[in-house]
Every structure is written in structure tokens, then in C-alpha cells.
N, C-alpha and C positions, 0 to 999 in steps of 0.2 A: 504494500500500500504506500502510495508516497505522501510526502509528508503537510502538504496542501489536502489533499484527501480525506486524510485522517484528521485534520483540524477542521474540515467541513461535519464531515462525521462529529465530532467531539463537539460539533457548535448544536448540533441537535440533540447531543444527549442532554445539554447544559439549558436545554431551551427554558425549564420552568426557573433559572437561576434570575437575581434582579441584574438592571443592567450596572448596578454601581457593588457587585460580590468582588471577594477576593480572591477568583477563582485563578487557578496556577495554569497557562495553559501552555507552559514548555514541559508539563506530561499528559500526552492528549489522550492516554490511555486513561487519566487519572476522572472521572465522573465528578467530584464534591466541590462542591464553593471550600468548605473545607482547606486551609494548605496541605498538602500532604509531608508529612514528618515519618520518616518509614521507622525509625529506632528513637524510643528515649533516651535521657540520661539520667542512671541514677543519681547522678552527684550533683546535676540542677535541682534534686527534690529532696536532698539529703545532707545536713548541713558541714559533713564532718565525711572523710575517708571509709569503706567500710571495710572493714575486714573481718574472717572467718571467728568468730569465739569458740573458744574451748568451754564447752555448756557441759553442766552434768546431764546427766541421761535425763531425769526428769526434768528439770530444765527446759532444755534440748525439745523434747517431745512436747511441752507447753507451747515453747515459740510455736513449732511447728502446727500444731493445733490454732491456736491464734492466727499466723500468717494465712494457714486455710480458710478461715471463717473471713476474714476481713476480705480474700478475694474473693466472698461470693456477691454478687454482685444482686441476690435479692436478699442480703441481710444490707439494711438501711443504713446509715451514716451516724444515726440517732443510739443506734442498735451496737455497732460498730462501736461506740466512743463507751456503752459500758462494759465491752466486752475487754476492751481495751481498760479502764480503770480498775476493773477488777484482777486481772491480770497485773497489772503494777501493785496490787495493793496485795499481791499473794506472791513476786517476784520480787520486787525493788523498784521502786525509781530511777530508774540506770539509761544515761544514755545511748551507752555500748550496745546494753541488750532491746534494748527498743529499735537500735540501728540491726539489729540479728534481724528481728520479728521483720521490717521494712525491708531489707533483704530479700526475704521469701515472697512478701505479695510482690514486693516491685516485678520479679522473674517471673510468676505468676501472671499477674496482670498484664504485663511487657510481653511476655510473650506468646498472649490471648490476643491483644489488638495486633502485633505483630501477622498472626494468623488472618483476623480479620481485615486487615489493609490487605493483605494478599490476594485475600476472597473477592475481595473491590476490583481488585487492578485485572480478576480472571471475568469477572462478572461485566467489566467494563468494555471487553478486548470481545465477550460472547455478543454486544449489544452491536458493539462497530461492526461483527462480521452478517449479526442480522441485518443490521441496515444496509449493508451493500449490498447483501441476498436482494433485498428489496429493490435497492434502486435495480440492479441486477434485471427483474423479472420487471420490471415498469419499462426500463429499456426496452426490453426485448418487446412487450406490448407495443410500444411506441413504432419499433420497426418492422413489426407485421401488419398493424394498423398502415404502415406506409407502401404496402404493397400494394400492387394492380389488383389481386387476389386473394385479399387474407386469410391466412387459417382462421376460421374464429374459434374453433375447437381449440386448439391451443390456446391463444391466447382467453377463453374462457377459464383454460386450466390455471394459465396466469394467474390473471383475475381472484381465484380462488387462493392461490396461494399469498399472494400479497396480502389478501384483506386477512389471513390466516396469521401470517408472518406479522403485518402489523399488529394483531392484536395482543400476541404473544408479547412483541416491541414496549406496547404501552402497559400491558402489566405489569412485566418486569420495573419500568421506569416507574411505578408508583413503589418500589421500595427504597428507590436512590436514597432519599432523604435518613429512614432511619437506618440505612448499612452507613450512610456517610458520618452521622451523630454517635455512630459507637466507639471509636476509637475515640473521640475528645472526650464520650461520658468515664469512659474508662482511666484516659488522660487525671482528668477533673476529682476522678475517687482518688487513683494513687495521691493526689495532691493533697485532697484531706484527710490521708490516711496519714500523711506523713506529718501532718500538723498536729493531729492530735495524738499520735505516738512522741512527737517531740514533746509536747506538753508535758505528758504522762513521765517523759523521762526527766525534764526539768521541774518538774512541783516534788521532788521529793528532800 
């Protein structure tokens, strides 16, 4: 596909986007108003270096317990901050080990939207290859219709598949919005996770 093409294509998947978004369009594969950020970084959400801790077993098996719960992503924020206090208040107040617990969801969570930015960029590259399908068979309509003698048979079967193919086109596009909002919702928890594990390790 060349790269005019693809930006034609890209300008229709963007169609429902306002004319003043942020949208990035030196990756025309990329669907979201969204910027696309394909890896975090721990260390802009983490205030301090982290490193591996030597945890006792029970310990150990706490954080990890905690780090799981905080990335599930239907335990609430609300929910999330006493699971988190109570946990400090049966461990320590310790920076280190609250940097352990954030550790785990970060790689957790980083590595969930990393999967789903992916899913975006295969989901985004299935839409451009339908819409050529389409322009595809509207061409070909166009140049049977311009013959002395046209198939109509064919191009009935056209017909059919176009209005097919489009339909499939616009259903798909009525998910854009919530695949594109998953990676910043995700974004957005590791950030208050990190805030209130910071807390939890400074009030002690």
C-alpha cells in the first residue's frame, strides 16, 4: 500500500475524530485521537530507583497478593486505597516495600495495555485492508457499469458484497473509541496506584 493511500484510508477511519484532536498521523496504522505511547516508564511513576527486595516468604507472598488485586481493574480505586492501608498497617510503612508491591502491578498492568495497543494496531491494519476490499469491488462496479454490455450479474454480486463488507466496516468502527480509552484508563490507575502506595509508605 503506498503511503498516500494509507493516509487516505486512515483519514476514514479517523472520520468520527473532531477537526481540532491530537490525533498522530505519522502512524496511519494507529486509529485513536489518543497519542500512541507503545511502553511506559516505571521510573516517571515511581519516585525512587527500584530494585529486587529480599522479602520473607510471607512477606513476599503479601506483596504479591496485593500487586494482584490492585491490577484488577474491577476492584475500584476507592477499594484499592483500603486494601492498600490495611496492608501497611499489617506490613510497615516502608517505602522500599511499597516500591516491591508497585513493581508487580506496574509489569502487570504495562504489560496488559502493552497487549492491548497491539490488538489496536492488528485491529486497525484488518479495517484499512477492508476498506480497500471495498473501494476494491466499487471499482470494479464502476468498470462494468462502463461497459457497452455489463455483467449485471456480477456486478449484483458486487453490490452485495460491498453493502456486506460495509456493514461489517461500521460495526467494527463503533468500538474504536472504547479499545482506544483502554490503554490511558489503565495509564491513569497505575498513576493512582502509585500515589497512594506512596502515601501508605510515607504516613508511617
Amino acid at each position: 500500500m503506498s503511503k498516500r493511500k494509507c493516509y487516505a484510508v486512515f483519514a476514514v477511519l479517523m472520520g468520527c475524530a473532531t477537526a481540532g484532536s491530537a490525533a498522530d498521523f505519522s502512524d496511519p496504522t494507529w486509529p485513536c485521537i489518543q497519542r500512541k505511547v507503545e511502553r511506559l516508564s516505571v521510573g516517571l511513576m515511581w519516585p525512587a530507583p527500584l530494585s529486587e527486595e529480599a522479602l520473607e516468604p510471607a512477606t513476599k507472598a503479601a506483596v504479591g497478593e496485593l500487586a494482584e488485586t490492585l491490577a484488577l481493574r474491577r476492584v475500584d480505586l476507592e477499594e484499592a486505597r483500603s486494601k492498600v492501608a490495611a496492608f501497611a498497617e499489617a506490613h510497615g510503612h516502608d517505602m522500599a516495600l511499597m516500591g516491591a508491591v508497585f513493581e508487580r502491578v506496574f509489569d502487570r498492568l504495562s504489560s496488559r495495555r502493552t497487549h492491548i495497543i497491539d490488538g489496536i494496531g492488528e485491529f486497525s491494519l484488518g479495517q484499512i485492508a477492508l476498506s480497500e476490499k471495498i473501494d476494491g469491488a466499487r471499482a470494479e462496479m464502476d468498470s462494468q457499469m462502463a461497459q457497452p454490455e455489463p455483467d449485471f450479474d456480477r456486478v449484483d454480486a458486487l453490490e452485495e458484497q460491498v453493502d456486506w463488507d460495509q456493514r461489517i466496516f461500521t460495526d467494527r468502527q463503533k468500538t474504536i473509541t472504547y479499545l482506544c480509552e483502554t490503554p490511558t484508563l489503565l495509564e491513569k490507575r497505575l498513576y493512582a496506584i502509585s500515589q497512594m502506595l506512596q502515601e501508605a509508605g510515607q504516613s508511617g
